[in-house]
C-alpha positions in Angstrom: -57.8 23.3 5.1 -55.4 21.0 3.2 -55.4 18.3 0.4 -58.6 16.5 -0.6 -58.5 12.8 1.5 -58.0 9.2 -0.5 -57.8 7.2 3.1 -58.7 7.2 6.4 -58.5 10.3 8.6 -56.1 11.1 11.8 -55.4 13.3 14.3 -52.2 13.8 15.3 -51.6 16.4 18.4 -48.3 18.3 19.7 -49.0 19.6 23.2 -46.0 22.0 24.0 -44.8 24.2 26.1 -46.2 27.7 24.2 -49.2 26.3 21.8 -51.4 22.9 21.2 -51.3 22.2 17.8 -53.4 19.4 15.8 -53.0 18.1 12.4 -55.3 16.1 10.9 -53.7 13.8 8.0 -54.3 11.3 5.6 -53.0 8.0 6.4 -52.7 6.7 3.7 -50.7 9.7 1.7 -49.3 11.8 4.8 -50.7 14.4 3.0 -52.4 17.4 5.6 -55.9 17.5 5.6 -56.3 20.3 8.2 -54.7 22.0 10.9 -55.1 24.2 13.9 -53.4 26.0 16.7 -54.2 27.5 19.9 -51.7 28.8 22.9 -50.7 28.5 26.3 -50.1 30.2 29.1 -47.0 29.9 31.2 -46.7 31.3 34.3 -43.3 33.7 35.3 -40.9 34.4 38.5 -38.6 32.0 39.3 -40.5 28.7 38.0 -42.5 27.3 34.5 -45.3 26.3 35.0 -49.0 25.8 33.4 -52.8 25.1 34.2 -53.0 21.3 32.5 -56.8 22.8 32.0 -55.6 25.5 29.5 -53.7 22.6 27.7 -57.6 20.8 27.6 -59.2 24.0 26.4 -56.2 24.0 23.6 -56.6 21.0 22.3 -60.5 21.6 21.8 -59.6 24.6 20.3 -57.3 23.5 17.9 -59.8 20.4 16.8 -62.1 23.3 15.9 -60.4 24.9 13.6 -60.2 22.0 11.8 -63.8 21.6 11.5 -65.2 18.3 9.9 -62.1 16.5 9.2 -61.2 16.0 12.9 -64.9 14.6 13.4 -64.3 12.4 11.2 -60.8 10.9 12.5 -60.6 6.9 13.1 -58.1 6.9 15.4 -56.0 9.9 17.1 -52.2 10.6 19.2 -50.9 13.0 21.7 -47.4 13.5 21.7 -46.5 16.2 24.6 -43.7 18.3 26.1 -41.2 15.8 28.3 -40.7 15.5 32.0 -43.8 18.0 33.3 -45.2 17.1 36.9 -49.2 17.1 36.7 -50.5 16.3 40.3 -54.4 15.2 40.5 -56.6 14.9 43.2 -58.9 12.0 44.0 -61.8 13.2 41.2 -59.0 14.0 38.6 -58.8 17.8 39.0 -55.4 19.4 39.1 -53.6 20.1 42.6 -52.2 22.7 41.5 -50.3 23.9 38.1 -48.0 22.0 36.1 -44.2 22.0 37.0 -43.1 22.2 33.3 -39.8 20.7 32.0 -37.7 23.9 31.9 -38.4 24.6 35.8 -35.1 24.3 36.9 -35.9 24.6 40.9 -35.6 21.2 41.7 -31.7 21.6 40.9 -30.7 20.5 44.8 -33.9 18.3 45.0 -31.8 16.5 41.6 -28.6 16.3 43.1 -29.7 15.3 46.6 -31.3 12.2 44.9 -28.5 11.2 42.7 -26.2 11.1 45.7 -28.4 9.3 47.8 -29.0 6.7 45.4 -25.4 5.5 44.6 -24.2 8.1 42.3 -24.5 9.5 38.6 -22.6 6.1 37.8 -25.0 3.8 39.5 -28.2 6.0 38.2 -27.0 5.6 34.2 -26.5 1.9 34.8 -29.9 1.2 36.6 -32.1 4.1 35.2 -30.3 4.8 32.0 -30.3 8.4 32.7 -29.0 10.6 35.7 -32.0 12.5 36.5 -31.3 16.5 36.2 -33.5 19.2 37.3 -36.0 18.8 34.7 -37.1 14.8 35.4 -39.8 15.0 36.6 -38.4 12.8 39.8 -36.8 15.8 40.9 -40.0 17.9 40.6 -41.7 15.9 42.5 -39.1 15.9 45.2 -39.1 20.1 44.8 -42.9 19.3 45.5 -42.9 17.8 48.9 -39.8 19.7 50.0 -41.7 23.1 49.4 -45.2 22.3 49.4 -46.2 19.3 51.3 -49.9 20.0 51.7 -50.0 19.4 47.6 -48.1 16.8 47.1 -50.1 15.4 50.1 -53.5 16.0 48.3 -51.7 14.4 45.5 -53.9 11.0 44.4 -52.6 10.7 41.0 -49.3 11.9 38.9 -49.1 12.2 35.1 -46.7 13.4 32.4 -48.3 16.2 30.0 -49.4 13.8 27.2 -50.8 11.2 29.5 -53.2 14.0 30.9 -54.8 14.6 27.7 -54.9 11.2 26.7 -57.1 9.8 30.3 -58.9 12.6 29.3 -59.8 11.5 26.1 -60.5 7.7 27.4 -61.0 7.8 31.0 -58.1 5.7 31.1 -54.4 6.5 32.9 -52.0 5.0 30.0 -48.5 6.2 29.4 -46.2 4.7 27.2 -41.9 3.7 27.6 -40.7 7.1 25.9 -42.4 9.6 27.7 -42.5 7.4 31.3 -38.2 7.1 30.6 -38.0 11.0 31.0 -39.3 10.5 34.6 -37.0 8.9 36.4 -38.8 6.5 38.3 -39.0 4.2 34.7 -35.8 2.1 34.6 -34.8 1.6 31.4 -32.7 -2.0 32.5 -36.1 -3.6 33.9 -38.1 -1.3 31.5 -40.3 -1.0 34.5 -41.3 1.6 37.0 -38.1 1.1 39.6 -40.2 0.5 43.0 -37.0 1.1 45.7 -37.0 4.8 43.6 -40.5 5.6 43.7 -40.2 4.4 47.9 -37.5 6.3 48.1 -39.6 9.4 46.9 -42.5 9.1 48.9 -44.6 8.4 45.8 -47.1 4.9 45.4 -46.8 2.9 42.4 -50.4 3.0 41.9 -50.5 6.8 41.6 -48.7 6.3 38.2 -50.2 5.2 35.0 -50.0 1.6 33.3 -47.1 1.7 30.7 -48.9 0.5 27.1 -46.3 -1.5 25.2 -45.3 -0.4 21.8 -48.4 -0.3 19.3 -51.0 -0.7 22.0 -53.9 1.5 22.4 -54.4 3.7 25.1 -58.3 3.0 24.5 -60.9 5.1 22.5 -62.4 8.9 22.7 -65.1 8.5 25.1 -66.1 12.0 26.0 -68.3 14.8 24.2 -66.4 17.5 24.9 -64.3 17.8 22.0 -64.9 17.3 18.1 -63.9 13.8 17.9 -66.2 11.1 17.0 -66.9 8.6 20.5 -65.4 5.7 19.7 -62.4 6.6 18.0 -59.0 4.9 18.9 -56.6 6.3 20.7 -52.7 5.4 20.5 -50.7 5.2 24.0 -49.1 8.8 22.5 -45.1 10.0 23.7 -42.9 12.6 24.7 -42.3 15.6 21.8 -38.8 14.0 21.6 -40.3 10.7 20.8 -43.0 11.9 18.5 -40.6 13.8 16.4 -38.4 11.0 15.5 -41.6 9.1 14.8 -42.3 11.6 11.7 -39.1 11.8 10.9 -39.3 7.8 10.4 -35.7 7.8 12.0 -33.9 4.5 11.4 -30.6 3.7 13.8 -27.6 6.1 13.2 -29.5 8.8 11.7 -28.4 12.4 13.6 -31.4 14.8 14.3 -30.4 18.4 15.3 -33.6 20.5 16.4 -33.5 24.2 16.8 -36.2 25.2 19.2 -36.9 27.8 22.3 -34.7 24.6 23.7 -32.6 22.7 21.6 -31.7 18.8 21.3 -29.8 16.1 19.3 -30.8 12.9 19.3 -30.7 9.5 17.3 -32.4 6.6 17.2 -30.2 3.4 19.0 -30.8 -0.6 18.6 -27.7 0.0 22.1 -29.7 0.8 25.6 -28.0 4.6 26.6 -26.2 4.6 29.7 -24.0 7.8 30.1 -22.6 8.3 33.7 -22.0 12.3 32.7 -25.3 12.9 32.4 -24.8 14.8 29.4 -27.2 12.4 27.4 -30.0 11.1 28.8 -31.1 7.3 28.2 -34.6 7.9 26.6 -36.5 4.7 25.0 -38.1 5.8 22.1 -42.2 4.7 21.2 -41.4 1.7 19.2 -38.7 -0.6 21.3 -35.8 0.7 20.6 -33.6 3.7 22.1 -33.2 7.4 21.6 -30.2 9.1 23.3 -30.6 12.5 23.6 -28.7 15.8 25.0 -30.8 18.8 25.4 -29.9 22.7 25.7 -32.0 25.2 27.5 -30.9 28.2 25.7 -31.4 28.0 21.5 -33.6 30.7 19.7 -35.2 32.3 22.0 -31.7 33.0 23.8 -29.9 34.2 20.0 -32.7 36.5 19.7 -33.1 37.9 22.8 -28.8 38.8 22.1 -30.1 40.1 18.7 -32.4 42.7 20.0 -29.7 43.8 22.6 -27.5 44.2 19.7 -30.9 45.9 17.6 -29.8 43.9 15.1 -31.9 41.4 12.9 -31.7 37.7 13.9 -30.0 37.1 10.2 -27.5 40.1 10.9 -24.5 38.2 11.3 -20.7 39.1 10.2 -18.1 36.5 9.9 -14.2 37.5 12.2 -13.6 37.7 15.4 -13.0 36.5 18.3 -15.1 37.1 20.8 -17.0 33.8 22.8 -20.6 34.3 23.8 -22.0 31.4 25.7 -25.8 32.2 25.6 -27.0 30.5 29.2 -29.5 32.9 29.7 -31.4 30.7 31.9 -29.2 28.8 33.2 -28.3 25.5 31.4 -28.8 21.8 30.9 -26.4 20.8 28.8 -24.0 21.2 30.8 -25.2 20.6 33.8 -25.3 24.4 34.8 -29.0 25.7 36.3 -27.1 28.6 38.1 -25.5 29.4 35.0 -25.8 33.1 33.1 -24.4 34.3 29.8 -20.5 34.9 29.5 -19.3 37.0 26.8 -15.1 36.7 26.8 -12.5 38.1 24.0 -14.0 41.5 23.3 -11.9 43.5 21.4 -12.1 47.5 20.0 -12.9 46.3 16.5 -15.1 43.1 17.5 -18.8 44.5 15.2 -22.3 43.8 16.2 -22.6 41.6 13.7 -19.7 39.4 15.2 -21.2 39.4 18.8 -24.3 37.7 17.0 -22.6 35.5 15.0 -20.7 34.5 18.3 -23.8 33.7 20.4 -25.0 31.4 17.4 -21.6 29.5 17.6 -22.1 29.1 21.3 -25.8 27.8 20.9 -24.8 25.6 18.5 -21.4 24.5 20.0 -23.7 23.3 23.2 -25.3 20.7 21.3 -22.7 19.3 18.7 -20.5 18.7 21.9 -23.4 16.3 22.9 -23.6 14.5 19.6 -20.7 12.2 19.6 -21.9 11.1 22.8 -25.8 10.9 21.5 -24.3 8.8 18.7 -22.8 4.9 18.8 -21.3 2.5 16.4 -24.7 2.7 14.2 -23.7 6.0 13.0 -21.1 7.1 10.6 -18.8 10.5 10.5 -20.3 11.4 7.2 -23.9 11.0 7.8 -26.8 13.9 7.1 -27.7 15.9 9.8 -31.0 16.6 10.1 -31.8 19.9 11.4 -35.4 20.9 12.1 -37.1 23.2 14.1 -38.1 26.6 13.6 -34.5 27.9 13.4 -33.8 25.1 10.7 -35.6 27.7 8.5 -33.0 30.7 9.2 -29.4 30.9 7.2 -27.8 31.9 10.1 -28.6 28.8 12.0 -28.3 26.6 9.1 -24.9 27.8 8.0 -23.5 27.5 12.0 -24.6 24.3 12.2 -22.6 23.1 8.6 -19.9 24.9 9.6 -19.1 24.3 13.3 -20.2 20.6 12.5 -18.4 19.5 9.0 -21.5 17.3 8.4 -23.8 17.5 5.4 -27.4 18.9 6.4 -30.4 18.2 5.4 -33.5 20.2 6.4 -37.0 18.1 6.2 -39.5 20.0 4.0 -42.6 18.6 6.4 -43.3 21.1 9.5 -44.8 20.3 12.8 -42.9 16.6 13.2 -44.2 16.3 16.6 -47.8 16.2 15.6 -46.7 14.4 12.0 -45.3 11.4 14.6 -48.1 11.0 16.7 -50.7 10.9 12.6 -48.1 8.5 12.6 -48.6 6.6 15.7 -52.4 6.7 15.1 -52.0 5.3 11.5 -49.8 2.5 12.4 -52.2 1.8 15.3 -55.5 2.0 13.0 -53.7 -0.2 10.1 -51.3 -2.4 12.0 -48.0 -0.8 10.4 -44.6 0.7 12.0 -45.5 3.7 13.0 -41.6 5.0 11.8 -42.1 3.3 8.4 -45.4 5.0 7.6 -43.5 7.8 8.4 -41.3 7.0 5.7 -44.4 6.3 3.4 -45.2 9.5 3.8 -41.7 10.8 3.1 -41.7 13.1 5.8 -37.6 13.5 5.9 -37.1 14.9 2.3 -36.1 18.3 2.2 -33.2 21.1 0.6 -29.7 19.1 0.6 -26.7 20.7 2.0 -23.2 19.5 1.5 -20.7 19.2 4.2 -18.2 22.3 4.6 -14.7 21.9 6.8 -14.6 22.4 10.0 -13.9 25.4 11.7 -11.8 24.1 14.2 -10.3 27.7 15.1 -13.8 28.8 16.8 -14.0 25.3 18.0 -11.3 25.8 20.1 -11.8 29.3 21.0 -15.5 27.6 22.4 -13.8 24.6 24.1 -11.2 26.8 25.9 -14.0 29.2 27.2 -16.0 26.6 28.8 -13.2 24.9 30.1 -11.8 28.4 31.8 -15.0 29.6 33.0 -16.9 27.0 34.7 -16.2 28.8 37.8 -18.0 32.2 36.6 -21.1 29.8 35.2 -21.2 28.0 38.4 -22.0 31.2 40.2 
């Protein structure tokens, strides 16, 4: 349990990959009234993937922990993992299990469709994104390719979030962040993009209605969870989305998070349209836009190198000049799904402790490559970073990041931003506000000031060079 309540109560729920978590908050003071947790399970071999009913029998879980303050919550969000492919049959039970976002199958399905369609170019300009192996376009693709009889018994398709959510209301809402991760929503119509979902085999009306910004989704009309009937329910967003909501980003303002994936992303007033690919075109929840680059391969890759090494995750040592790029599952940014680790510039006297520091550098590198391009005229050279995430909370990380980027850091004191944003979404919902400036009401972005420290361009370099020289051996 948290802080004693002066306002209203709500509920504010982060679906992920691993866990459910729900919050339940004060929205009036931001303060945390109650919390729980519960996990998932993800399936191994060669895909990622998930029972949406263990996601269900999380969130119940985690609204039980928090005991009386969730029953009695005005108004509740889901913000959920990006870009996962939930198939439903004609009385709403799963097909099958949930392709997740970090299933990186789909790779030829991804770049079958991109050629087929006019190009990378012509997919930027029209979709605002060019639609990698973890939009969930190209899983459904993977889908009929490979298993036609499901995608066949397929009556209905829904992201993550908007699974929990009809299940809350009855009702198949989505809203313009999470639906721009798919593919099939075209960020220059903001519309579902009906020659695309043709294209794919896949009927408009199998898709959920898009709720604009600050509309409800509808109310909690079932029993099975401890939530009071009645209660209103916000449109929810992608974790992506959600975060910058309880961050209360304005335009301009960098956002580094350090996760089993990583990202950097920023708010933009400027529609996103990268032909590379590199940054993907996401709207955010509120109307404007939220460019943003995404690595499969952050702390759970740097860890898994630390326990090779049997070393500490905060065991690094500064020299050297060995490279590690840590693709350990292949990667997204860049475009590499085949990819695996490359270690290059081993020397006799290279120490553990280097090797580690090296495979933070090439986490890190990954992403700050992305930024300029995640970043427009809104931003300047000199503004905070903000770094979240679990490995916000580790030196090692921290210090990588201010010295490989040369930008002041700032790490927000709040935890669990993805559930914070959707409190957020609910409260603006239940009182008519921004959702991003109760978020700043709340003061969700203060947090341990760091100043900026040069650049080390040396390792920069050493990175660049690497990448450049062995594309061919992470193609393979």
């Amino acid at each position: 349990m948290g802080a004693q309540s002066a306002g209203p109560l709500v509920v504010g729920v982060d679906s992920s990959t691993q866990s459910t978590k729900a919050l339940v908050v004060d929205a009036g003071t931001g303060a945390v009234i109650a919390r729980g947790q519960a996990p998932h399970t993800v399936s191994g071999g060669d895909g990622k993937e998930s029972d949406p009913a263990l996601w269900w029998r999380a969130l119940g879980e985690a609204l039980r922990q928090c005991g009386d303050p969730a029953r009695q919550a005005a108004a509740l969000s889901v913000g959920g993992q990006q870009h996962g492919l939930v198939t439903l049959d004609a009385a709403g039970e799963p097909v099958r299990p949930a392709l997740l976002w970090n299933d990186v199958r789909p790779a030829p399905q991804s770049e079958r469709l991109i050629e087929e369609l006019g190009g990378a170019k012509a997919w930027a300009d029209r979709v605002g994104s060019v639609p990698g192996p973890a939009f969930t376009l190209a899983k459904w693709a993977w889908l009929r390719a490979n298993e036609p009889a499901a995608a066949a018994a397929t009556a209905a398709v829904r992201l993550p979030h908007d699974y929990l959510t009809e299940r809350l209301t009855g009702e198949g809402v989505t809203d313009r962040g999470d639906a721009s991760g798919t593919g099939w929503w075209a960020s220059s119509t903001e519309a579902y993009d009906e020659e695309i979902l043709a294209h794919a085999g896949l009927d408009p009306q199998a898709l959920p209605r898009v709720a604009l910004p600050g509309e409800a989704a509808g109310t909690v009309r079932t029993d099975d969870l401890p939530l009071p009937r009645g209660a209103l329910v916000a449109a929810g967003t992608g974790d992506n989305m959600a975060a910058a909501l309880g961050l209360g980003l304005r335009p301009g303002q960098p956002v580094l998070s350090l996760g089993t994936s990583g990202t950097v992303y920023a708010v933009s007033t400027h529609r996103p349209t990268d032909p590379t690919g590199t940054v993907a075109g996401f709207a955010d929840a509120r109307g404007d836009w939220l460019p943003l680059a995404c690595t499969l391969n952050c702390t759970l890759a740097v860890d898994r190198i630390a326990a090779l090494l049997g070393r500490d995750r905060e065991g690094v040592e500064a020299g050297g000049s060995a490279v590690l790029l840590p693709f350990l599952d292949g990667e997204r940014t860049p475009n590499l799904p085949g990819a695996s680790g490359l270690l290059h510039g081993l020397r006799h006297d290279t120490t553990p402790g280097q090797l580690l520091q090296a495979a933070y550098d090439g986490a890190v590198f990954a992403l700050l490559q992305a930024l300029d391009l995640v970043l427009d005229a809104d931003a300047g050279s000199d503004t905070p970073l903000l770094l979240i995430g679990g490995g916000a909370k580790g030196r090692a990380w921290r210090e990588t990041v201010r010295r490989l980027s040369g930008r002041p850091v700032v790490v927000p004191e709040a935890q669990e931003l993805v559930a914070l944003g959707a409190a957020a979404q609910a409260t603006g919902l239940l009182l008519g506000e921004d959702p991003a400036a109760v978020a700043r009401r709340w003061g969700t972005a203060r947090g341990a000031e760091y100043e900026a420290r040069e650049r080390d361009g040396g390792a920069w370099e050493r990175l660049s060079a690497t990448l450049t020289d062995g594309a061919a051996l992470l193609r393979r």
